[in-house]
Steps between C-alpha positions, in 0.01 A plus 500: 500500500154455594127571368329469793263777617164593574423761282157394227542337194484709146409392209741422245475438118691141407751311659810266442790313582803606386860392583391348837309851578123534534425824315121685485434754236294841514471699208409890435454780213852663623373838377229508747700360759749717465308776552328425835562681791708312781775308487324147585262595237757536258745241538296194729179511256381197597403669818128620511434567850838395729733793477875334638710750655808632311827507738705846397397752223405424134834675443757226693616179385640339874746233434460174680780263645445173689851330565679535174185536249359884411227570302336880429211483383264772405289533776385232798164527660360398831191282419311270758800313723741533238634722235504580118784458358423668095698563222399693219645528168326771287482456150282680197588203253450170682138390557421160650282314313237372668547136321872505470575617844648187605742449199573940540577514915886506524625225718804716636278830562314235673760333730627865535204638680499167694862555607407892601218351705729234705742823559196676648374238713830433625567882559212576684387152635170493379340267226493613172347477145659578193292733183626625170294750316617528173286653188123390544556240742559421887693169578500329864744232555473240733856280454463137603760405792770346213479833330548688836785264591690524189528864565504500842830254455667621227564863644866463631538337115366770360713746696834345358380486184415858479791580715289721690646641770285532820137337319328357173202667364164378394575555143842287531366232739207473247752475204705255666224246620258494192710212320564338776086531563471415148704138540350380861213193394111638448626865596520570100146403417212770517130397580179689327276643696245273487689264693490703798136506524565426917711790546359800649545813237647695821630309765748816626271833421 
């Protein structure tokens, strides 16, 4: 999987390191955002002026295979040389706060929208970038290559131990791999922002 494209850079809120992954953080009133007009509007906030190009209706949910991973995520966007690949998890009760977010991002919903992104790129042969919307927040994930490795290498693993019969999915590859992530050296350990001072805040979008 791959996050390089052309399109401009946005402006995101914070940003981390988390289990190997690079993550940036936008946050919105979900009320207001919920009520805008257009899909990009609604679910890609962090978009004030590029408006990426949704592949199907607002109504499908395409499913993904590369070799014997699948993902389906809940919509995938064509955006500068690459794609979107989002996943959104609508909830009333969980808010992000803006402090904790860190300590509140789920590592597997995180390694699961990773995983739904390598199934798209590998699909369709194109780079692409991984978001989860979820609440009041946007998350972009950009997984370091031991992150992307230990998935990429533990699929056929993953397969037999879900007995799945033709492919894993992104939720079960995530599942599988996060303790494995968990004991590789340095992947455990999460930076602070601050730290990441020379990283651009939008190296993808």
């Amino acid at each position: 999987m791959s996050t390089d494209t052309t399109a401009p850079p946005v402006n995101w809120h914070d940003q981390t390191r988390l289990l190997g992954v690079q993550v940036h953080a936008f946050f919105f009133d979900p009320v207001e955002v919920d009520a805008r007009a257009s899909f990009v509007e609604r679910y890609l906030p962090v978009f004030t002026r590029a408006r990426p190009r949704r592949l199907g209706e607002e109504s499908d949910r395409v499913q993904y295979v590369a070799g014997d991973l699948s993902a389906q995520p809940d919509a995938v966007l064509e955006h500068g040389n690459g794609l979107i690949c989002l996943t959104y998890r609508h909830t009333d009760r969980l808010l992000i706060e803006r402090d904790r977010w860190a300590n509140m991002l789920r590592a597997d919903l995180m390694l699961q929208a990773i995983a739904g992104a390598m199934a798209v790129a590998g699909a369709r042969q194109q780079p692409a970038v991984a978001l989860l919307r979820i609440g009041n927040a946007l998350f972009q994930f950009a997984p370091s290559p031991p992150v992307l490795e230990c998935l990429a290498t533990n699929i056929a693993a993953a397969c037999r131990y879900w007995n799945a019969p033709k492919a894993v999915n992104a939720t079960q590859l995530a599942t599988f791999c996060e303790p494995k992530l968990r004991s590789l050296p340095g992947i455990a350990l999460s930076t602070s922002p601050s730290s990441w001072a020379g990283v651009a805040a939008g190296n993808w979008t």
